[in-house]
TIVEXTOR-836604 format. One record per residue: chain; x, y, z of N, C-alpha, C in turn. Coordinates in pm, whole numbers. Layout:
BEGIN
('A',(X,Y,Z),(X,Y,Z),(X,Y,Z))
...
end
This chain:
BEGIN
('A',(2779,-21432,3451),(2919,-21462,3482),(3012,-21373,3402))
('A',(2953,-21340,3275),(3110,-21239,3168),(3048,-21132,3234))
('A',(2948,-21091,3288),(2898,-20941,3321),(2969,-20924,3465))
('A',(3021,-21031,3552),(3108,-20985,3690),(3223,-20999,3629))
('A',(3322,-21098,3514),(3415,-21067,3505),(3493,-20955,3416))
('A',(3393,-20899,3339),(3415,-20726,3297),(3421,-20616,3423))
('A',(3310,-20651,3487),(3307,-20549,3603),(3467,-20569,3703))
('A',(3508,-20716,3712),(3634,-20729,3787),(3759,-20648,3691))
('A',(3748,-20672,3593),(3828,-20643,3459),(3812,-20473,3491))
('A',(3708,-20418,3483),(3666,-20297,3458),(3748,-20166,3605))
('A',(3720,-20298,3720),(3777,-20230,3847),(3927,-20218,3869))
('A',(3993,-20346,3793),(4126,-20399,3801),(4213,-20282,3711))
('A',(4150,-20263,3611),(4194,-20107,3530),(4225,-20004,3606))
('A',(4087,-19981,3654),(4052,-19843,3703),(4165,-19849,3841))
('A',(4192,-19945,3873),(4295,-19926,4027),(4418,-19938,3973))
('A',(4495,-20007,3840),(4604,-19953,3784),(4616,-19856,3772))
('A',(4502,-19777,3727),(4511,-19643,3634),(4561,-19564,3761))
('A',(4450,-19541,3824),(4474,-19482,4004),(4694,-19470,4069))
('A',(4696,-19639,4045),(4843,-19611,4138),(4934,-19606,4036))
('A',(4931,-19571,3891),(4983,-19522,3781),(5015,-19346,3822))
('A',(4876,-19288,3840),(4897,-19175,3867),(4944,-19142,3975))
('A',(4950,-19241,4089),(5005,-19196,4199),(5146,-19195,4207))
('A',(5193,-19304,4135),(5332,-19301,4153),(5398,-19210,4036))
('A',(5369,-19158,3924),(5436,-19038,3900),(5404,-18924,3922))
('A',(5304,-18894,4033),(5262,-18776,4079),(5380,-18664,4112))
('A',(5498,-18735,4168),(5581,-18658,4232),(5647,-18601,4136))
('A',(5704,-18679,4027),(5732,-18637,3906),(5660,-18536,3809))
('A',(5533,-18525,3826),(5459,-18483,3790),(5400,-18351,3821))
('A',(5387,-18317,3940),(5411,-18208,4032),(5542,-18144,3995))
('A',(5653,-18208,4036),(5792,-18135,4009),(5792,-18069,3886))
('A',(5734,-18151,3732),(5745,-18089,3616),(5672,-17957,3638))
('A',(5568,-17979,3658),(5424,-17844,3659),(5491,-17721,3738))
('A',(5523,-17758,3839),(5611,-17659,3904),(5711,-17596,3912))
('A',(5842,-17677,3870),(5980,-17673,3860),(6038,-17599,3717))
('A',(5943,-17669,3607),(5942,-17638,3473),(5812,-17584,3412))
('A',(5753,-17589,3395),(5624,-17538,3337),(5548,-17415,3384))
('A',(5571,-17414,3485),(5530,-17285,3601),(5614,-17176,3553))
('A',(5797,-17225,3588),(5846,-17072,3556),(5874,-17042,3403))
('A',(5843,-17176,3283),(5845,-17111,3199),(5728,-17007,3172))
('A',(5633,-17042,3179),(5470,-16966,3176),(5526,-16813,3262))
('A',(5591,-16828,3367),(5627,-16710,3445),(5730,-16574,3334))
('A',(5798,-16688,3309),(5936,-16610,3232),(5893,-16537,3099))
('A',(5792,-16634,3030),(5757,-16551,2929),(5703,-16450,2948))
('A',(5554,-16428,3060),(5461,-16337,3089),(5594,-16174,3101))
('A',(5696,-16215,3232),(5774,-16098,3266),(5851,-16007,3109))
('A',(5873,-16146,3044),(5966,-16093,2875),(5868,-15969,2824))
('A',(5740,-15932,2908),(5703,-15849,2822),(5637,-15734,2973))
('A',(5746,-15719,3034),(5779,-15605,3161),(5888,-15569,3187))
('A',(5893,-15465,3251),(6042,-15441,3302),(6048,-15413,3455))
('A',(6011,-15560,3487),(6031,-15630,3656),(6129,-15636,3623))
('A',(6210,-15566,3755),(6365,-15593,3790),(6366,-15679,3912))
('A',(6295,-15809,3958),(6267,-15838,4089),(6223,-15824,4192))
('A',(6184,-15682,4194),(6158,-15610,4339),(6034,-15516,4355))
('A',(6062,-15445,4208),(5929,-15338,4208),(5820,-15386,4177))
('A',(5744,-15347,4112),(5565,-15328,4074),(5617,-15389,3929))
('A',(5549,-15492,3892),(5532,-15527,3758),(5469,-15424,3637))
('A',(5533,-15400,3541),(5435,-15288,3443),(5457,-15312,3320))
('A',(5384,-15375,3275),(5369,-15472,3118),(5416,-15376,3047))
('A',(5514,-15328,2953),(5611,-15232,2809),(5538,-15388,2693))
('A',(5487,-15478,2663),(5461,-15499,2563),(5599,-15552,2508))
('A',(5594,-15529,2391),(5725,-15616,2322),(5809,-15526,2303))
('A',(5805,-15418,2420),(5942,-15320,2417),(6058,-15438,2461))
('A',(6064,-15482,2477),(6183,-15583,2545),(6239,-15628,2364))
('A',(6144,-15698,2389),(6203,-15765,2203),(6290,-15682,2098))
('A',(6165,-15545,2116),(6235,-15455,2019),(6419,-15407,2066))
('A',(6396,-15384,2189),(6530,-15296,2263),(6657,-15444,2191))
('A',(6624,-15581,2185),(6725,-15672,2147),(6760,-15639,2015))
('A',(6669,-15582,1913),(6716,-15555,1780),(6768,-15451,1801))
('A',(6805,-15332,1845),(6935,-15237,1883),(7004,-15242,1994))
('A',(7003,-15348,2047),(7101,-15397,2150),(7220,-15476,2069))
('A',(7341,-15358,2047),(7499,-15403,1967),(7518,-15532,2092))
('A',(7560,-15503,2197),(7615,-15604,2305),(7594,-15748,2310))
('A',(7383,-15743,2221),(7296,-15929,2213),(7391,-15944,2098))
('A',(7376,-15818,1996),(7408,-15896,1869),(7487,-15945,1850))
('A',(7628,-15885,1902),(7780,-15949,1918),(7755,-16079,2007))
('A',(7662,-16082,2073),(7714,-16201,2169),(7607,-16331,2091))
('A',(7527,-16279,2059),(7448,-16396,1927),(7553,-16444,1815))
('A',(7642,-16329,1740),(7753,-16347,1674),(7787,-16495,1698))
('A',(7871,-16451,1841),(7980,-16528,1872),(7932,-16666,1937))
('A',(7794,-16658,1947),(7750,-16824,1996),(7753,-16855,1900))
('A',(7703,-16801,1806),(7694,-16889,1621),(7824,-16921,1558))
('A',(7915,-16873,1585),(8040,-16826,1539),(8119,-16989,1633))
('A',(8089,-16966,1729),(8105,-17100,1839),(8078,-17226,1788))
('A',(7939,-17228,1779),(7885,-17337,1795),(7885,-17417,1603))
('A',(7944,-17267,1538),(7967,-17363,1422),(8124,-17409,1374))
('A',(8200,-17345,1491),(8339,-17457,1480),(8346,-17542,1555))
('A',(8273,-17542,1707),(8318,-17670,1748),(8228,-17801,1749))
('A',(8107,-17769,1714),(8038,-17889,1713),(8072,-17994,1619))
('A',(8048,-17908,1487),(8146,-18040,1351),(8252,-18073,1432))
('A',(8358,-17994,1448),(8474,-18036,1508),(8502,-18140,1587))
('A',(8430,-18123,1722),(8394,-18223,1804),(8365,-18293,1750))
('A',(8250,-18346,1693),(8161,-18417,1616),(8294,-18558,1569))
('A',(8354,-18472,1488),(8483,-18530,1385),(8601,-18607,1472))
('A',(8642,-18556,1537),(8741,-18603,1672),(8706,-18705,1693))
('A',(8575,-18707,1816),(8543,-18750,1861),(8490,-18919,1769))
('A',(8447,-18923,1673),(8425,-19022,1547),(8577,-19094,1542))
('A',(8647,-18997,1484),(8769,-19064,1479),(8838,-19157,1594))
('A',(8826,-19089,1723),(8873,-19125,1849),(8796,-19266,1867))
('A',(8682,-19245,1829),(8587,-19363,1870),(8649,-19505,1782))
('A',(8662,-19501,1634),(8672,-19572,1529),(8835,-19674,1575))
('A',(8907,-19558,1581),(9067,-19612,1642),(9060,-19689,1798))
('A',(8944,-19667,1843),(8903,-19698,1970),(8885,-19869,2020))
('A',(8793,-19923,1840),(8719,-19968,1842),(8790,-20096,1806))
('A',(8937,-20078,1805),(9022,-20201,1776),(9026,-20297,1893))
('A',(9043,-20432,1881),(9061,-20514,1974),(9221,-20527,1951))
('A',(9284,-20440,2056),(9434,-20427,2072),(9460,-20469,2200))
('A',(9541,-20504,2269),(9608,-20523,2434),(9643,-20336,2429))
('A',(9578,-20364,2570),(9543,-20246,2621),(9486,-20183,2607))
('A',(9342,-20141,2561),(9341,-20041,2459),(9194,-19984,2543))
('A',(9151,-20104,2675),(9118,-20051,2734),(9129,-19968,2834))
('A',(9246,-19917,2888),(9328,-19848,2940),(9361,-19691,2859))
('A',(9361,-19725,2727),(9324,-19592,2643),(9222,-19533,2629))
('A',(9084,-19606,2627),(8977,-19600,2660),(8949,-19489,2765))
('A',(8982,-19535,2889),(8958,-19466,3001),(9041,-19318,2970))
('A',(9183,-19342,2953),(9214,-19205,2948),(9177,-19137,2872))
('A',(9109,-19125,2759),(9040,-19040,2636),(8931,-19019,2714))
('A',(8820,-19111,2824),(8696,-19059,2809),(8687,-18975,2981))
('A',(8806,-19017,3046),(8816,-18884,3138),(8825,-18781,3208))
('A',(8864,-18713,3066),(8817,-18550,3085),(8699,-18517,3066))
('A',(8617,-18643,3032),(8436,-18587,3043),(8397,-18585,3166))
('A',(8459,-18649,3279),(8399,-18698,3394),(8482,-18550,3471))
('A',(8508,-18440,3426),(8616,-18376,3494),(8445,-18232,3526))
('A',(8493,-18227,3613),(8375,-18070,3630),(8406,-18007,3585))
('A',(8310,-17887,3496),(8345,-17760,3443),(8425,-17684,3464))
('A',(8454,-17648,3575),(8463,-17552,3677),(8641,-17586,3683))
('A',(8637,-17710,3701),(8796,-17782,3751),(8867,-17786,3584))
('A',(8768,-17796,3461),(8836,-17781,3391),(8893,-17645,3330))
('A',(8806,-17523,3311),(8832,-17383,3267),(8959,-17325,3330))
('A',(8932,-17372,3495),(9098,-17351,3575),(9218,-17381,3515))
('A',(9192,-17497,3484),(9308,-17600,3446),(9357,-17495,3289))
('A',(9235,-17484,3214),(9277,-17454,3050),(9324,-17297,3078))
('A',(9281,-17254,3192),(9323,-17108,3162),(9461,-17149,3197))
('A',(9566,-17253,3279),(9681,-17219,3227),(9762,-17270,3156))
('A',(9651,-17398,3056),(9710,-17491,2904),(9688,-17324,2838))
('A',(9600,-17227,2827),(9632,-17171,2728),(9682,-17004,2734))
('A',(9739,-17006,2864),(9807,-16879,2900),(9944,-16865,2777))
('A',(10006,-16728,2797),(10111,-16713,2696),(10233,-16797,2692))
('A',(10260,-16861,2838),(10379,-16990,2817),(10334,-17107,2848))
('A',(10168,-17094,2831),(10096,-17234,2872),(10124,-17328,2791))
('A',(10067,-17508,2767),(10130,-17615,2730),(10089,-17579,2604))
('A',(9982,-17467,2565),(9938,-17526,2353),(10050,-17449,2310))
('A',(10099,-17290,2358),(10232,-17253,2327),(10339,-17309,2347))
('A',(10359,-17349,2456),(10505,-17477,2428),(10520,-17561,2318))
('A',(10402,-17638,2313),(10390,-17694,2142),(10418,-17647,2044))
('A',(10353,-17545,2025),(10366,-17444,1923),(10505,-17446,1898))
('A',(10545,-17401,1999),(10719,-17378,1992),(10807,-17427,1974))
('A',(10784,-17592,1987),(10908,-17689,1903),(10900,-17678,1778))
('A',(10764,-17625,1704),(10763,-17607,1541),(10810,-17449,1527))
('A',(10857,-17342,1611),(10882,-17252,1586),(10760,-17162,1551))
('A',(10654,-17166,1623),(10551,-17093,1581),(10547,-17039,1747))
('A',(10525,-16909,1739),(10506,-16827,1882),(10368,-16826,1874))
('A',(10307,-16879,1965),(10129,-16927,1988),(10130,-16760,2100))
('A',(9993,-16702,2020),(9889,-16617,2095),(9882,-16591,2219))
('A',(9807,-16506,2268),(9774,-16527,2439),(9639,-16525,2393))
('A',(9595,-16627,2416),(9460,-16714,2377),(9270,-16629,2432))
('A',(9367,-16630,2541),(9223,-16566,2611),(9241,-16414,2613))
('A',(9317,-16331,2548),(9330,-16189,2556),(9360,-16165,2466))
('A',(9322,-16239,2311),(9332,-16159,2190),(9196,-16185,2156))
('A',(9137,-16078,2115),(9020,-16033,2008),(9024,-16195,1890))
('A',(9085,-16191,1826),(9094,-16277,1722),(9114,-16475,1704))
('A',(9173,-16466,1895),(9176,-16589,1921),(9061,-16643,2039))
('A',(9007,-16616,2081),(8938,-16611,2233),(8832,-16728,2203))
('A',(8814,-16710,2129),(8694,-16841,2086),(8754,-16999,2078))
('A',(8875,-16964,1967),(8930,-17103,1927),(9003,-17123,2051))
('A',(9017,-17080,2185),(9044,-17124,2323),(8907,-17179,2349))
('A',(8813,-17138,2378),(8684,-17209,2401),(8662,-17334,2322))
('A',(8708,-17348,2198),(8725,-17487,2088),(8799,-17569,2180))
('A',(8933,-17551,2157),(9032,-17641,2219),(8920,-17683,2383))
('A',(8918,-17606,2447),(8820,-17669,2519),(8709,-17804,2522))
('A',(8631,-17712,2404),(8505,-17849,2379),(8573,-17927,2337))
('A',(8698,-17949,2253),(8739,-18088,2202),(8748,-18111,2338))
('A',(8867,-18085,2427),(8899,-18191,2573),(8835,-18225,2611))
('A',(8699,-18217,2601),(8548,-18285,2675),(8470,-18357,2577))
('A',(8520,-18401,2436),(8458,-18509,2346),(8443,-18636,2400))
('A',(8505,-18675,2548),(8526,-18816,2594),(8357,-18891,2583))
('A',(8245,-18823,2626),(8076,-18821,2617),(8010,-18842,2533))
('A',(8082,-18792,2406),(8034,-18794,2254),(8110,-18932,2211))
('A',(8249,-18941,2258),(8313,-19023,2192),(8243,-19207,2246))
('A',(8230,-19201,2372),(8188,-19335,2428),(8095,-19347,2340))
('A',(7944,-19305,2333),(7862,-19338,2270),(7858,-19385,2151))
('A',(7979,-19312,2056),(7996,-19379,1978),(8081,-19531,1927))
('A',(8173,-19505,2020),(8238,-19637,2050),(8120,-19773,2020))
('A',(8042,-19681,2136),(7980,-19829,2157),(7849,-19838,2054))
('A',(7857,-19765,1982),(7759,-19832,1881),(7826,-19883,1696))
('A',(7965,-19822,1756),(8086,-19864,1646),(8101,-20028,1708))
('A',(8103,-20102,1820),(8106,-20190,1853),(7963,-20273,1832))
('A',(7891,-20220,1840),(7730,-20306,1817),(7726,-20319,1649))
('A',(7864,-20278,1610),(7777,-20310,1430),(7840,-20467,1400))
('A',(7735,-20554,1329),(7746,-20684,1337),(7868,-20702,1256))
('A',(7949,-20794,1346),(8080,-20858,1275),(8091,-20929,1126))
('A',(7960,-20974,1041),(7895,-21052,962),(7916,-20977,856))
('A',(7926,-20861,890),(7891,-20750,773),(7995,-20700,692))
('A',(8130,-20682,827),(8283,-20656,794),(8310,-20783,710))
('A',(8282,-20885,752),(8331,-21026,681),(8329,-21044,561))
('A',(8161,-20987,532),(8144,-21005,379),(8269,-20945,260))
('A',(8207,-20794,331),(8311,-20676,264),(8452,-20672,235))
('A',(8497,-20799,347),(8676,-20820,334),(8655,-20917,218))
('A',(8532,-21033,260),(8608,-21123,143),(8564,-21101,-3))
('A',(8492,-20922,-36),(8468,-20872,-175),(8609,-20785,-215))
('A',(8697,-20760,-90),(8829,-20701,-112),(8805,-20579,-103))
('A',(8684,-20511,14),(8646,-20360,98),(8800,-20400,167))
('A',(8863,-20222,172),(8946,-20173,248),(8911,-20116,360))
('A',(8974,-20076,483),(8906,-20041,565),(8829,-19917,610))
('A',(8920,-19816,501),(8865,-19689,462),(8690,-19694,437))
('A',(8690,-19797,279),(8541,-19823,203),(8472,-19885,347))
('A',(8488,-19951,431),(8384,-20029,516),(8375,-19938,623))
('A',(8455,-19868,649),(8410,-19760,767),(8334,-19638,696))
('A',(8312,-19612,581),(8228,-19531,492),(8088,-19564,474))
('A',(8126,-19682,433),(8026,-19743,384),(7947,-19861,482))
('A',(7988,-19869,555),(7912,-19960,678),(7903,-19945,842))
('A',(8022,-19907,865),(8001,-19856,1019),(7901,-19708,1016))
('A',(7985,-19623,935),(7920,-19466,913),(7745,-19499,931))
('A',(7674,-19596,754),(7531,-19545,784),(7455,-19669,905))
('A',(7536,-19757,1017),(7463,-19800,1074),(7481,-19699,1214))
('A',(7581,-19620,1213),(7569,-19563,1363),(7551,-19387,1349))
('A',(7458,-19393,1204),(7415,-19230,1199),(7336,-19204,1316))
('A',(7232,-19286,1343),(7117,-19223,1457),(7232,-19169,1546))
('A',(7314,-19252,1633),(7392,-19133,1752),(7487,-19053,1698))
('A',(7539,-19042,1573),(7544,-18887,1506),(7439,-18808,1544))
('A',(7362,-18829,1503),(7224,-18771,1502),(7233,-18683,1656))
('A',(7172,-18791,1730),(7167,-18767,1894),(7309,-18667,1912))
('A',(7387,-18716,1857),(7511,-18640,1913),(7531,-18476,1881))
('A',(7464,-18460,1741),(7480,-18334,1638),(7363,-18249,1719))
('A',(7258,-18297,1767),(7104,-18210,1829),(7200,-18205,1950))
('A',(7191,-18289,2055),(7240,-18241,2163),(7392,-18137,2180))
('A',(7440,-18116,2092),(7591,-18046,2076),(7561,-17902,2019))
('A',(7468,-17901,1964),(7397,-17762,1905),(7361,-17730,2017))
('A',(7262,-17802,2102),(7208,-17729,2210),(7275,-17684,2281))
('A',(7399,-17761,2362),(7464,-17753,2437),(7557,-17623,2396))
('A',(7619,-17618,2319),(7722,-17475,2258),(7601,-17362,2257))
('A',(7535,-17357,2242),(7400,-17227,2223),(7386,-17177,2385))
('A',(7414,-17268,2481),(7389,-17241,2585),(7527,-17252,2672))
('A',(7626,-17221,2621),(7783,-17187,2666),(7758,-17095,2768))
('A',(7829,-17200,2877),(7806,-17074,2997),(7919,-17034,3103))
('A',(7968,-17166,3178),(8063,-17177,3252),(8216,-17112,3182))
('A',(8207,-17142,3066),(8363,-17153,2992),(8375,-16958,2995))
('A',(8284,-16905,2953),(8304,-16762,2938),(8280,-16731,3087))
('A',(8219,-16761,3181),(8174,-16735,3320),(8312,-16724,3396))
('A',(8413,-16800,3341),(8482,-16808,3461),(8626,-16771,3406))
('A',(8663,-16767,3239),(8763,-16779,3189),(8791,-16634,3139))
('A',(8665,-16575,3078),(8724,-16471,3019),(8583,-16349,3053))
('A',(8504,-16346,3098),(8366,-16283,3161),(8399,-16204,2983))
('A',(8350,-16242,2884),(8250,-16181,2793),(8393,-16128,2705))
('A',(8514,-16097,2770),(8645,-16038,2696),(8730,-16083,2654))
('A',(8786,-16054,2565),(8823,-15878,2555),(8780,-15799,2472))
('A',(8707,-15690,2461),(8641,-15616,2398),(8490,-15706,2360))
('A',(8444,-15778,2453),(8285,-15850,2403),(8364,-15949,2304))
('A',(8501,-16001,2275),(8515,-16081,2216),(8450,-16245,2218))
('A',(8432,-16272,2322),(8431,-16391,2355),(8251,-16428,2444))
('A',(8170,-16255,2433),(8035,-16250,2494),(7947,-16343,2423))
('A',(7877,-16424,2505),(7776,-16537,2430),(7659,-16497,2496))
('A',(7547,-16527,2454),(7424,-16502,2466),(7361,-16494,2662))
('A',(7411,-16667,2687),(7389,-16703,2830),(7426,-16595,2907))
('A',(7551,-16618,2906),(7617,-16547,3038),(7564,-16371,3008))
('A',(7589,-16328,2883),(7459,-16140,2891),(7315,-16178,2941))
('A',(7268,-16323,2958),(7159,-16309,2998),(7193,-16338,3156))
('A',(7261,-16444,3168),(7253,-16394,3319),(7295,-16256,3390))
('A',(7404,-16169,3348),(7485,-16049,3358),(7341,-15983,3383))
('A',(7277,-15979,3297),(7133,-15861,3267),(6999,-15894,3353))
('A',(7008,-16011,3405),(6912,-16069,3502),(6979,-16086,3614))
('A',(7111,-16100,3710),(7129,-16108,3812),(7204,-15961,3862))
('A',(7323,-15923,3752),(7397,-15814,3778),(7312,-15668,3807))
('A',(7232,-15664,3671),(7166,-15499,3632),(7014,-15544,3677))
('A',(6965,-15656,3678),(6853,-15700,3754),(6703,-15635,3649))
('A',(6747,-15675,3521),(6657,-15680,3461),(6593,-15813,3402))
('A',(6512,-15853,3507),(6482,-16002,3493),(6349,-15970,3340))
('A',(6288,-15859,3306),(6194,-15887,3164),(6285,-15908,3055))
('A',(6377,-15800,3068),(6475,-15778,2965),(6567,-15959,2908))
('A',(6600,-16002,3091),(6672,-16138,3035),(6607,-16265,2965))
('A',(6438,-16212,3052),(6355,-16362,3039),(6322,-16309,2843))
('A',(6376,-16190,2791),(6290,-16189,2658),(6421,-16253,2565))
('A',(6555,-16251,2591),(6649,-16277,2569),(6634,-16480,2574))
('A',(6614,-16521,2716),(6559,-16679,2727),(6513,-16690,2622))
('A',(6356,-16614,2582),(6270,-16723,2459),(6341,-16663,2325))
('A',(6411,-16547,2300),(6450,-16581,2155),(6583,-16681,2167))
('A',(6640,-16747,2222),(6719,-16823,2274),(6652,-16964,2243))
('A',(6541,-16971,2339),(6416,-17074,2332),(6415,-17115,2182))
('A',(6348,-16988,2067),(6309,-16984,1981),(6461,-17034,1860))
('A',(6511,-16982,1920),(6628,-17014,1790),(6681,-17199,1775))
('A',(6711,-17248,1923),(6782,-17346,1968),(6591,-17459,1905))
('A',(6500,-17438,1901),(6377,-17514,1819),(6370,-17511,1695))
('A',(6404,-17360,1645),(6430,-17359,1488),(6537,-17469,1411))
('A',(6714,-17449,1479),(6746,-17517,1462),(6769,-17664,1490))
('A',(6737,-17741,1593),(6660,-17844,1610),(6584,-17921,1468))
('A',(6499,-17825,1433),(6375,-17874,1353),(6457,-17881,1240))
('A',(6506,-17810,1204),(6600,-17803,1084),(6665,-17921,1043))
('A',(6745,-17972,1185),(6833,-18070,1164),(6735,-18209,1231))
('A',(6594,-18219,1227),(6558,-18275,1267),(6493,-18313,1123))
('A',(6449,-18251,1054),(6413,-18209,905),(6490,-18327,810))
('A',(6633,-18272,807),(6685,-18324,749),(6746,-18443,737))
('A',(6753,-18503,881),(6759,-18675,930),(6706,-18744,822))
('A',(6658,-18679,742),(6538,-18822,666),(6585,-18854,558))
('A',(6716,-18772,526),(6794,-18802,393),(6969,-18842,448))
('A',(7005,-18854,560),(7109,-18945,636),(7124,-19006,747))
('A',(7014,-18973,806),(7039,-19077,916),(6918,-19194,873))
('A',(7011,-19330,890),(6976,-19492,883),(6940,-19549,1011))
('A',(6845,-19615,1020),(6783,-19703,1124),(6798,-19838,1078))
('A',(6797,-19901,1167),(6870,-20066,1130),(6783,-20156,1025))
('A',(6566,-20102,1064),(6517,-20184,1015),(6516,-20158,817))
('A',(6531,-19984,810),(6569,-19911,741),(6678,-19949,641))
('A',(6819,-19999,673),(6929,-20050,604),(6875,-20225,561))
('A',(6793,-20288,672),(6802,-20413,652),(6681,-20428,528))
end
């Protein structure tokens, strides 16, 4: 009798296991194919100079090398780094703040809510339009400017400003960063503020000291995904300023697409992808590294 109900046991597995695999097959397929296929593809070409069309002919890590005297990557590596290390803190910071002031139980305030978090819901595309004419020479950040008597730039056609137009940007789209945090500024237990008021915590000390290390993890989440995301800036230079003026404003992406769709050097772009690949893992790990000395987990604090 236990020797048929193992064998029932034994079959009852084996036919989970079966429509387990069946039902993420499709998923599963799609990855192998969709993703895994053309990365395996992209790397192999990073070391040819297939332009799409001709005869494949392996150059080896001539590709790699040509990026270390390629002025055009280096400036445009520059300026993703140069990018992605003003606006992510930045964002980062806003967006915290926005959340914290957010997080009051005021009349109305859900109505503020919405308008802060929908310029995230706005398409790329509909927004770069829009900013190219907030930051044209009599656009709205110069009008500002101008009740304090400061004559504001032409944003997207100076050498020296072209980026901090791309900033002002990523802030208007913190609404994504900011919800998330909201709502885990709202999940921190009410029990906790209570104590702290009746030790005579101000609200400064309890948002330091208690909201901050219970809602590090989506810092966390927020700081990895915002690195990634600025490393791979694409639309904003695509459509606002194509790489200018003078390569001011050139980021990595868009020379890789330029060099893979325009000049149709698909080895040259795919070798450009993995040090791209390679950098955006380095730093990752880095800041993945270092989680272990500020970011708090609940069971962790308790």
């Amino acid at each position: 009798m236990s020797h048929s109900k193992k064998a029932v046991s034994s079959r009852r597995e084996a036919n989970q296991k079966r429509w387990f695999f069946i039902f993420i097959s499709p998923w599963l397929i799609g990855f192998l194919v969709l993703t895994i296929g053309p990365m395996i593809f992209s790397f192999l070409i990073s070391f040819t100079d297939w332009d799409s069309i001709s005869k494949i002919n392996f150059t080896g890590v001539h590709n790699y090398q040509r990026l270390l005297e390629d002025d055009r990557f280096m400036i445009s590596l520059r300026n993703t780094f140069v990018y992605t290390i003003i606006s992510v803190p930045l964002s980062l910071l806003i967006s915290l703040a926005m959340a914290y002031l957010l997080s009051f139980r005021l009349k109305r305030m859900r109505v503020f809510r919405t308008l802060y978090y929908l310029p995230a819901v706005v398409p790329a595309v509909a927004s770069c339009i829009l900013f190219k004419r907030i930051l044209a020479t009599d656009g709205l950040v110069n009008q500002f400017l101008g009740i304090f008597g400061i004559k504001g730039p032409a944003w997207l056609l100076s050498k020296d400003y072209v980026l901090f137009g791309f900033v002002f940007l990523a802030i208007w789209g913190v609404g994504g960063t900011m919800i998330l945090l909201l709502s885990a500024i709202n999940s921190v237990g009410e029990e906790m503020y209570e104590s702290a008021l009746i030790d005579g915590a101000t609200r400064f000390y309890m948002f330091r000291k208690i909201t901050i290390p219970q809602i590090t993890p989506i810092i966390f989440f927020n700081l990895i995904t915002g690195i990634i995301g600025s490393l791979q800036t694409f639309t904003q230079v695509y459509m606002l300023t194509d790489g200018g003026p003078d390569y001011a404003s050139s980021m990595i992406v868009p020379y890789l697409y330029r060099n893979a769709f325009s000049y149709f050097r698909m080895g040259y772009a795919s070798s450009m992808a993995w040090v791209l690949f390679i950098i955006v893992m380095i730093l990752s790990v880095l800041v993945l590294k270092s989680s272990s000395a500020w970011v708090f987990y609940e069971e962790e604090i308790k």
